[in-house]
C-alpha positions in Angstrom: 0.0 0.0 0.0 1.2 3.8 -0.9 -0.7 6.4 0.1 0.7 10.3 0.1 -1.4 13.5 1.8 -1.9 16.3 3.7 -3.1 15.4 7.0 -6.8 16.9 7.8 -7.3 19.4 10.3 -3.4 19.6 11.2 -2.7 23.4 11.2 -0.1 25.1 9.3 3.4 24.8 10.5 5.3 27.8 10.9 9.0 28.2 11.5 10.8 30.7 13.3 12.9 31.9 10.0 9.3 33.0 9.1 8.3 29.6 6.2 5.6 27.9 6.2 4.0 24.5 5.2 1.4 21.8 5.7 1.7 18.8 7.4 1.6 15.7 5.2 2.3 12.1 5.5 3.3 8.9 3.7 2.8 5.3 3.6 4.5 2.7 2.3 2.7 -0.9 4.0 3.4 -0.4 7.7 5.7 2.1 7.4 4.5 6.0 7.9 6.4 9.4 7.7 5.2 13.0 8.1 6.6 15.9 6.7 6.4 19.3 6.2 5.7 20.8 2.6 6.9 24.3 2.1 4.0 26.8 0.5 5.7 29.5 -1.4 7.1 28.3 -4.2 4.4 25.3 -4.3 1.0 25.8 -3.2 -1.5 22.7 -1.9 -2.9 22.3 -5.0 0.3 22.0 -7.2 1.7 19.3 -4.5 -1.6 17.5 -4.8 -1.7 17.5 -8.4 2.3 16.5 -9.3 0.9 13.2 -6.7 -1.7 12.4 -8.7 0.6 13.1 -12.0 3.2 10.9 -10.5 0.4 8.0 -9.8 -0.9 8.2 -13.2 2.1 7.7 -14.7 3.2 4.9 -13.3 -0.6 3.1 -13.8 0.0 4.2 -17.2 3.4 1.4 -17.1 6.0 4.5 -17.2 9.1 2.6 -15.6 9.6 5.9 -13.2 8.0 8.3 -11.8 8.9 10.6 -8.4 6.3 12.5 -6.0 7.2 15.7 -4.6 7.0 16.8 -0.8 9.7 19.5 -0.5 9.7 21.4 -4.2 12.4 21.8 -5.2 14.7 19.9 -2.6 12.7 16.5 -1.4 11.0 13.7 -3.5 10.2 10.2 -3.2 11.2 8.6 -6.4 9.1 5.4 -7.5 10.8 2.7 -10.2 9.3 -0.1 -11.4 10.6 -3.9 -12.0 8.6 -5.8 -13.4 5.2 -6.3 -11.3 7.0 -4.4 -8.4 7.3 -0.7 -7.9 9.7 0.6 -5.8 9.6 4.0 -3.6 13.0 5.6 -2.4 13.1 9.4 -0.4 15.9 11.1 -2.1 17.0 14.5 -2.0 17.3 16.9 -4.8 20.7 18.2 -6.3 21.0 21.0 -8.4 22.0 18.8 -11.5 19.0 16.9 -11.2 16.5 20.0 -11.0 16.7 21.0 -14.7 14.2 18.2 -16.1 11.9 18.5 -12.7 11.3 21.8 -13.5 11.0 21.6 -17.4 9.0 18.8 -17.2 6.8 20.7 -14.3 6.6 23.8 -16.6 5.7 21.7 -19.4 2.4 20.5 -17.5 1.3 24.3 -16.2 -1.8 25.9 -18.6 
């Protein structure tokens, strides 16, 4: 089981440099992680939407696929082998920002 979201009626957390974000969580079978996603440069609804993106690409049979929780630094990248799929945190480098963000612009209306 995968599941990714934004945890109801948990209220914004705000830093003392001044950011802010919204809770969120993952789940991978038994295992469960919350985070924090930053709102500035990403907003709720471009988080939720890049998710559901990412899902439909891999139910579509692309071999990869990564969903966002930190834009621009944090993602959890999904590969698939065969009939298994594959979820790994992994943080962003600069070198691998270029296609994120064409492929992100790419998708905007």
């Amino acid at each position: 089981m995968f599941d990714i979201e934004f945890i109801p009626d948990e209220p914004h957390f705000s830093s003392e440099d001044g950011w802010s974000g919204l809770w969120g969580r993952i789940r991978l079978a038994d295992f469960i992680e919350r985070f924090v996603a930053p709102l500035g440069k990403w907003n709720q609804s471009d988080y939720e939407r890049q998710w559901i993106e990412g899902a439909q690409r891999l139910i579509d049979g692309a071999p990869t696929s990564a969903f966002v929780i930190e834009a621009d630094r944090v993602w959890w990248t999904a590969w698939r082998d065969s009939s298994n799929i594959y979820i790994q945190q992994q943080l962003l480098v600069v070198m691998q920002l270029a296609p994120v963000r064409t492929a992100w612009a790419a998708n905007l209306p």
